[in-house]
N, C-alpha and C positions, 0 to 999 in steps of 0.2 A: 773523937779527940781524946787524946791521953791527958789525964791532970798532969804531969809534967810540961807536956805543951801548953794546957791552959793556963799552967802556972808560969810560965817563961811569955806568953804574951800577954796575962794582968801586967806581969811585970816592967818588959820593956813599953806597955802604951804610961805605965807613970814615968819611966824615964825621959818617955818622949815629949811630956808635958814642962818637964825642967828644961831638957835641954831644946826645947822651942823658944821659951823664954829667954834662955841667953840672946838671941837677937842674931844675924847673922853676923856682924863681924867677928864675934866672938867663937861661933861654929867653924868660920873659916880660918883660924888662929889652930882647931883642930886639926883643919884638913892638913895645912901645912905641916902640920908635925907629923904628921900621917906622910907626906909627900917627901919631911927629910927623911924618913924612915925608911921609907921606900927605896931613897937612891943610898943611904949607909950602910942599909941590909940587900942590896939586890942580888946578889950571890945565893943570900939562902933561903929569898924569893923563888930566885929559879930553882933552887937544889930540890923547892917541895910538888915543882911541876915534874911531872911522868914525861919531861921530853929531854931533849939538847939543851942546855943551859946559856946558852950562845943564843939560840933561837927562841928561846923565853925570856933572857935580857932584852930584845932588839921587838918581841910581838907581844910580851905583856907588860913589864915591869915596867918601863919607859914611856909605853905610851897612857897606863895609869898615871905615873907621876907626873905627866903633863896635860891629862885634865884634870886632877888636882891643881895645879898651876893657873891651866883656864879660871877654873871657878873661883880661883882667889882673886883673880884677876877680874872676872867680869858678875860672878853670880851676885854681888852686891846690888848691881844695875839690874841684872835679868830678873831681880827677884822684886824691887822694887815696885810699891804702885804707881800705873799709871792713870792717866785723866786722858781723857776723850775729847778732840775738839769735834765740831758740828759739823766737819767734811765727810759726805757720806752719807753721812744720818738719816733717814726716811723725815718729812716735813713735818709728822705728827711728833715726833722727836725733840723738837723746835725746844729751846729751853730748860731741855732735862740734861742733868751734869752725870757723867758714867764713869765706874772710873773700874780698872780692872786689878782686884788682890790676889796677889799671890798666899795664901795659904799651907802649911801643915795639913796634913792628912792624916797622919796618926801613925800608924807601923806600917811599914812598907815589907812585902817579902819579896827577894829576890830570889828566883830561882836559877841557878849557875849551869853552863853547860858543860859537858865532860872534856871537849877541846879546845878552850880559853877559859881553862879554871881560875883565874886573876882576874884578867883586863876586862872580861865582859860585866861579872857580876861585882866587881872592885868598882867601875866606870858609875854603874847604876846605884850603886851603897852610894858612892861618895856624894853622885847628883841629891841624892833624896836626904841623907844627913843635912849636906849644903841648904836646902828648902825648913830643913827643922823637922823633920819624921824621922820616930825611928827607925831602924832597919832590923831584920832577920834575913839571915843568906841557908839556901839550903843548895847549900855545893854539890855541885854533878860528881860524877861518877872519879876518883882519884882526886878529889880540888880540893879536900876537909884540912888536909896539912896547910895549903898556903893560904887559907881562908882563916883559919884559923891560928896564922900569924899578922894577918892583915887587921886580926880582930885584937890581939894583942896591942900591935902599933898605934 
């Protein structure tokens, strides 16, 4: 491991410690600005993909900014704890209350593939930000341009 990378991931795990605490509505107050982003830049989204820019509007940039949408929409709920009723439960179970949290995990890396350099490793940033971890993306092979306006926005 290079001290530059060891020094790039002390750093985003303090990151990730603030912005956990923001709480998720306030993460997803992110995503959405991320998601207007997305549709006010999708041109030079596409222009930083190695393909038809027609076919990277309509296969990445659209269907990122509509699981952004999703998660504004639902990850409040999905991320939320839930409680355990007694349906199911094995007998010895009887009277213990369960309940399932959703946690931060700390830095998440994503590793991007070289033929959906956007929508795939863009999909998996935005879930795990959504959650409160940070992320690192290590963009496949041509994706460092659009990856690295997605990291701007």
């Amino acid at each position: 491991m290079t001290t530059d990378f060891a020094a790039a991931v002390a750093e985003t795990g303090e990151a990730q410690q603030t912005w956990a605490a923001l709480g998720v509505r306030a993460r997803l107050r992110v995503i959405r600005r991320l998601r207007h982003a997305l549709a006010s830049r999708a041109r030079e989204f596409a222009s930083r993909v190695e393909r038809d820019a027609a076919e990277t509007l309509a296969s990445e940039v659209l269907p990122l900014a509509e699981a952004c949408r999703f998660l504004e929409d639902q990850a409040a709920s999905l991320l939320a704890t839930r409680y355990t009723d007694a349906d199911g439960r094995p007998v010895w179970l009887t009277g213990v209350s369960l309940e399932v949290r959703r946690e931060p995990v700390g830095t998440v890396l994503v590793i991007g593939p070289f033929n959906d350099p956007l929508f795939l490793p863009g999909v998996q940033a935005v879930q795990a930000l959504a959650a409160g971890n940070a992320v690192m993306v290590k963009p496949g092979r041509g994706g460092r341009g659009v990856m690295d306006l997605m990291a701007e926005c």
